[in-house]
N, C-alpha and C positions, 0 to 999 in steps of 0.2 A: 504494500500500500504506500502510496505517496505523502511524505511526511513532511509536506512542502510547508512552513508557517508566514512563508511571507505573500500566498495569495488569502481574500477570504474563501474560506469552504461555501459554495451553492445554498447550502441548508444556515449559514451563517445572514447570508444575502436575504434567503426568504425569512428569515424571524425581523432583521431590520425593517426589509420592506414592510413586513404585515404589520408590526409597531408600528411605522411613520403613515401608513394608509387610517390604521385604528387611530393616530392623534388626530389625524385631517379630520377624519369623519367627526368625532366629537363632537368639533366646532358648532359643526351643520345641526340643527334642529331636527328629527324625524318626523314632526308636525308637517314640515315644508314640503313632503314628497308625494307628489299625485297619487292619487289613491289607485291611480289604476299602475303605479308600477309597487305598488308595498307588495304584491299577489307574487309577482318573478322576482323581486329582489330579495323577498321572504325564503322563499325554491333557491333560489342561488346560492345565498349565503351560507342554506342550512347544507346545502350540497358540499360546499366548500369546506364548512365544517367537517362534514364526516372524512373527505381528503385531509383536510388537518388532523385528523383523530387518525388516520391510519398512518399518516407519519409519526405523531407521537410514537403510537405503539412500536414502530419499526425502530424508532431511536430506544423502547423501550427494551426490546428483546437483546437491542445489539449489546446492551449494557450490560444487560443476566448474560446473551452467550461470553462479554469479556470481562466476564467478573467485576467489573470495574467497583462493589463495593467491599470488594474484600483491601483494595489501597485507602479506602477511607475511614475506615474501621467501621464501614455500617454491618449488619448481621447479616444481612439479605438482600438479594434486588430488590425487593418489595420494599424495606427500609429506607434502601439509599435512594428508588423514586420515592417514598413520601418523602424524603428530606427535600429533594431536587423540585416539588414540582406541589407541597404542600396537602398533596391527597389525604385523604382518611385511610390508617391501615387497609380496613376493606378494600378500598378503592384502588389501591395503592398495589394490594395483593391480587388483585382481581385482574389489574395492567398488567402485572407482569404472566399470568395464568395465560389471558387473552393472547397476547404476544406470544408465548409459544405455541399455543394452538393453532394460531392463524401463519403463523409458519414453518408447521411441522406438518398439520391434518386438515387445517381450512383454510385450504386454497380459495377456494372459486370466492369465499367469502370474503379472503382477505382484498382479492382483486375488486370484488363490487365493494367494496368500503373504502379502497384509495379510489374509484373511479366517482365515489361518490354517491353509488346508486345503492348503499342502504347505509344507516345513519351506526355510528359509536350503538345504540341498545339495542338495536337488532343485531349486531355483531354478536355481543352481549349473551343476547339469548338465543343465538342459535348455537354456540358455543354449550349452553347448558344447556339446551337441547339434547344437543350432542353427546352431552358427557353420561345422558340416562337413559341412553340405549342401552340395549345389552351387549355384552363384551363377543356375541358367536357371531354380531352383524357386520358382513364386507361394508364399512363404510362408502368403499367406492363405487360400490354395485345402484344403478338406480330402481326404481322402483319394476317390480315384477322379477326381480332376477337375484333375488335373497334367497332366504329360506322356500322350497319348495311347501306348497298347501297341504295339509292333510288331506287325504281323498274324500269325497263330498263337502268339500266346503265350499261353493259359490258363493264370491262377494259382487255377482250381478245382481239386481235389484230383481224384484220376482216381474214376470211382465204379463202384462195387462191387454185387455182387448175390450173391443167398445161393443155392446150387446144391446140393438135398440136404443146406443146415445147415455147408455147408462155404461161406465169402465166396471169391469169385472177382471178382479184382479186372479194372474196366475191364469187368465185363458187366451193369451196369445199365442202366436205360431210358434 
């Protein structure tokens, strides 16, 4: 890795920028903003967010894989993020949980949470979704291609035929 200190790092760039963009705005009034752009600006933001939230996490994992609190004398990644970033233990233990998960076993979701297309609590809970399943299920298998059915178990709906305009269930073709 390139150990260059006399450029800034990219990720260095983006917390400046997003700083001096959050002072500008301030200024501005929210009051002042036509009503009919509060609906996209609302969607954008919160979009933006959840990319912000999946960089966090990514700065958060990289720090549990480099140990980085065993040089500071915290107990844990979970510790040295709440010191770093002021979380609630929970919360704090919950980042760094999420962070391995999303890149070790959830994939697709960690890609929709940097592209933005589902928010930090859906990450969240699909995550503990995930964690209570049963341990015999191919997580990568999708649906129909698990565990085989016991024989007679139709999870078709029972089907129906119309008699005279009146539905009579269970006498169709």
């Amino acid at each position: 890795m390139d150990t260059d200190t006399t450029s800034t790092h990219p990720l260095r760039a983006v917390v400046d920028g997003v700083r001096d963009c959050l002072d500008e705005v301030a200024s501005c009034p929210v009051w002042s903003l036509p009503d009919a752009e509060l609906g996209p600006i609302l969607a954008a933001l919160t979009k933006e967010r959840a990319r912000l939230d999946a960089l966090i996490l990514d700065l958060v994992r990289q720090a549990d894989v480099n140990a980085v609190h065993t040089g500071t004398g915290a107990a844990s990644s979970a510790v040295w993020v709440r010191q770093q970033t002021r979380m609630s233990r929970s919360e704090a233990g919950g980042a760094v949980k999420l962070a391995k998960a999303l890149d070790t076993t959830l994939h697709t979701t960690k890609k929709a949470l940097a592209e933005g297309r589902v928010s930090l609590r859906h990450a969240q809970e699909i995550h503990l979704a995930m964690g209570k399943l049963p341990a015999d299920i191919d997580r990568d298998q999708g649906p129909g291609r698990g565990r085989p059915r016991r024989p007679g178990t139709d999870l078709r709906p029972p089907r129906a035929a119309s008699v005279g305009g009146t539905v009579v269930p269970g006498g169709g073709p």
